[in-house]
C-alpha positions, 0 to 999 in steps of 0.5 A, a space after each residue: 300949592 298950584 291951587 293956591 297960586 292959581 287963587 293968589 298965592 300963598 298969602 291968599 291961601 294963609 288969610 282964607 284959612 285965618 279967617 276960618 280959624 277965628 270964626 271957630 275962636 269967635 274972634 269975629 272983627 279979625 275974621 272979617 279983616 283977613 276974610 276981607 284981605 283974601 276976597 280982594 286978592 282973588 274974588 273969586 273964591 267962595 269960602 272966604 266970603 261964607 267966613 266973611 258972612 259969618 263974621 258979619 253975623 257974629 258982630 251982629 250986623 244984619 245988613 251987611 251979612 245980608 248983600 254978603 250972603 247974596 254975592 256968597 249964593 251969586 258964587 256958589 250957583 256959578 261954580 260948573 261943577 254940580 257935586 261941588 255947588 252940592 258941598 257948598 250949599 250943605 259946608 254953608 248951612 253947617 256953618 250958619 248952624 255954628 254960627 247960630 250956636 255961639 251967638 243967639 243974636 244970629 239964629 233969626 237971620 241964619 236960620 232965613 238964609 239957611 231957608 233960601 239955600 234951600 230953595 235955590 239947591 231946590 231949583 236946581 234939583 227940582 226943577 219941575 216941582 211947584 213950590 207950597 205955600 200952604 204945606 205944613 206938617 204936623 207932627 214928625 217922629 225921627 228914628 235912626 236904626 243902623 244905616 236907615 233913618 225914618 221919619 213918621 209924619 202927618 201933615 196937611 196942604 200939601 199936594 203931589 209934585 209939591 217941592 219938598 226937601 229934607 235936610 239931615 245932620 248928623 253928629 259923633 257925640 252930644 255937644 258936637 258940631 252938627 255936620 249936615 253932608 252933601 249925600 244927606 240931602 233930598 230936595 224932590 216932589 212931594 209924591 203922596 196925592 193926599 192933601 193930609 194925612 201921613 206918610 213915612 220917609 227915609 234916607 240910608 246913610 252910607 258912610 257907616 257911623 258907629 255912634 251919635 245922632 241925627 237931626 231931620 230939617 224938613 223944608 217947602 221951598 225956603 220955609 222951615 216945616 219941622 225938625 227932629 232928632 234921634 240918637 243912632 242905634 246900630 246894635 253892633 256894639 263896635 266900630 264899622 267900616 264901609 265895604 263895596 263891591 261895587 262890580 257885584 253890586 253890594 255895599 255895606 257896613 261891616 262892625 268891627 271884628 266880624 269876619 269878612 270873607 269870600 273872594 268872588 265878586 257879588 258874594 259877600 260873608 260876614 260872621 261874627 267874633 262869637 260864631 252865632 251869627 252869619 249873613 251871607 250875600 249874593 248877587 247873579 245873574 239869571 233869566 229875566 222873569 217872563 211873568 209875575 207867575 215866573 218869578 213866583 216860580 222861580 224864587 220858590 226855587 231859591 228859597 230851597 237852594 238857599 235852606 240847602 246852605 243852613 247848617 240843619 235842616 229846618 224845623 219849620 218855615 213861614 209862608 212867605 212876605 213881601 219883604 224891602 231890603 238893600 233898596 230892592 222889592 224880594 220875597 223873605 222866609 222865616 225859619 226854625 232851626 234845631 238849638 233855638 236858632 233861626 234864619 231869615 231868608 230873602 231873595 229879590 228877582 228883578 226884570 232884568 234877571 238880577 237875583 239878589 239873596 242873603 241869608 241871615 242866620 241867628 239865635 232865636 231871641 237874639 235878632 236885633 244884630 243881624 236887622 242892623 247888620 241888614 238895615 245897612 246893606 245896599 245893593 248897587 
């Protein structure tokens, strides 16, 4: 309520939120009027003028929602607070989408506006990056397993410190609205120092879907590139929740009725309902490696006090592979264990002493749970 006095009152605050709600009905001409009512209450505001943005679209009247749009990107780049510009520049290409949707007319020019959002959230979050004119990419392949969601791609004129941006969407169920977030957003140079060639992306989404699909926008500067989609596959078979230890340093997703316990901070147990697979994390502190032969050393350590805690002794264990978990570089063990089970052990030392470790125990041709389970872990 103090909010809605301080934009006008709550007249404002009712024709903000009619304008809204008519965009969703199409009733485009009413949108505008009440968008329109609520601007000149208070102009400062964003939001009624995106509704009244997309009111113009809906009605087909191009130039007028172009000098709406520029005062709508004038507002968003005032407003002081970084995290809310963010949300602003992903709430208004959600909704150019929309819009898009209910009329085909509108996809050209929203799709030019969605482009110069884009380059202007470029601006400020690279803004050492040069834009690349001649960038293109040729082929893309999105894949979304459990929180990680990959893109394959080959490409040309590119070149390293290129602004690229990749823009990800995500949607519950087929027919959906798709929802592009704030987090999902990377705008950064372009790293590879090929000019062509291919090169692998990806991002984790740490707000633990259960279901849906992703859809990958990728952007140099205002120019769309390419785009894809991919269903989420999580393997789990249940709904998930997020847990966060953000004092031990872990977050993850935990699927519905696995068992969560431990109550240490950086340790993290879960199980699940069937008994036949357990991850368990940790997180301390140790002394810094002095060398690349000492953390060798010492991690070889680890991978003997970490098959202390299986169940049986080991059949057999694997050399050990650089391995790439949790946003961390480590060392992982493949074990065969007595009842054709096995476990996968990894543990990541880094310069400041930080020993990160799980192990994940399973049945031997029953992995796929566990490499989801695994996908979402990060450690923070």
């Amino acid at each position: 309520m103090n909010k809605a006095v301080e934009y006008g009152g709550e007249r404002y605050t009712a024709l903000g939120n009619l304008g809204g709600f008519e965009i969703h009905l199409t009733d485009y001409r009413a949108a505008e009027e009440h968008s329109r009512a609520a601007i000149a209450l208070n102009p400062g505001p964003p939001i009624p003028r995106l509704n009244l943005l997309l009111a113009l679209l809906g009605q087909n009247r191009t130039a007028e929602a172009r000098r709406v749009a520029a005062e709508l990107f004038r507002v968003i780049r005032s407003r002081p607070d970084p995290t809310e510009r963010n949300e602003l520049y992903a709430a208004t290409r959600t909704n150019l989408d929309l819009l898009s949707a209910q009329r085909d007319h509108a996809r050209p020019l929203a799709q030019e506006l969605k482009g110069e959002l884009v380059r202007l959230q470029g601006e400020e979050l690279a803004p050492n990056a040069r834009p690349a004119p001649s960038a293109r990419i040729k082929t893309i392949k999105v894949a979304a397993q459990g929180a990680v969601i990959q893109a394959a791609l080959s490409y040309e004129g590119m070149f390293k410190g290129a602004r690229m941006a990749s823009i990800v969407y995500h949607r519950a169920r087929p027919g959906d609205e798709w929802l592009q977030r704030s987090d999902l957003v990377s705008i950064q140079p372009w790293q590879p120092e090929a000019a062509s060639g291919t090169t692998s992306w990806t991002v984790v989404d740490a707000a633990c879907p259960a279901t849906g699909e992703y859809r990958v926008e990728f952007y140099a500067e205002g120019r769309l590139l390419a785009g894809a989609g991919a269903p989420l596959s999580t393997g789990t078979g249940a709904g998930l929740t997020a847990h966060a230890d953000w004092a031990g340093g872990i977050a993850l997703c935990r699927p519905d009725g696995w068992a969560l316990s431990h109550d240490l901070s950086g340790a993290v147990d879960l199980t699940s309902p069937d008994g036949r697979h357990d991850l368990a994390i940790r997180v301390l502190r140790i002394a810094p490696p002095a060398s690349e032969a000492s953390r060798a050393r010492t991690l070889g350590t680890v991978r003997e006090q970490l098959e202390r805690t299986l169940p049986a002794r080991p059949l057999s264990t694997r050399p050990p592979a650089p391995a790439f978990f949790g946003g961390f570089p480590g060392t992982a063990w493949r074990v065969a264990l007595p009842g054709s089970e096995a476990a996968y052990l990894w543990a990541g030392l880094d310069d400041t002493g930080r020993l990160r470790t799980f192990v994940a125990r399973f049945p031997e041709n029953d992995v796929e749970v566990l490499n989801n389970l695994v996908g979402y872990l990060r450690f923070v």
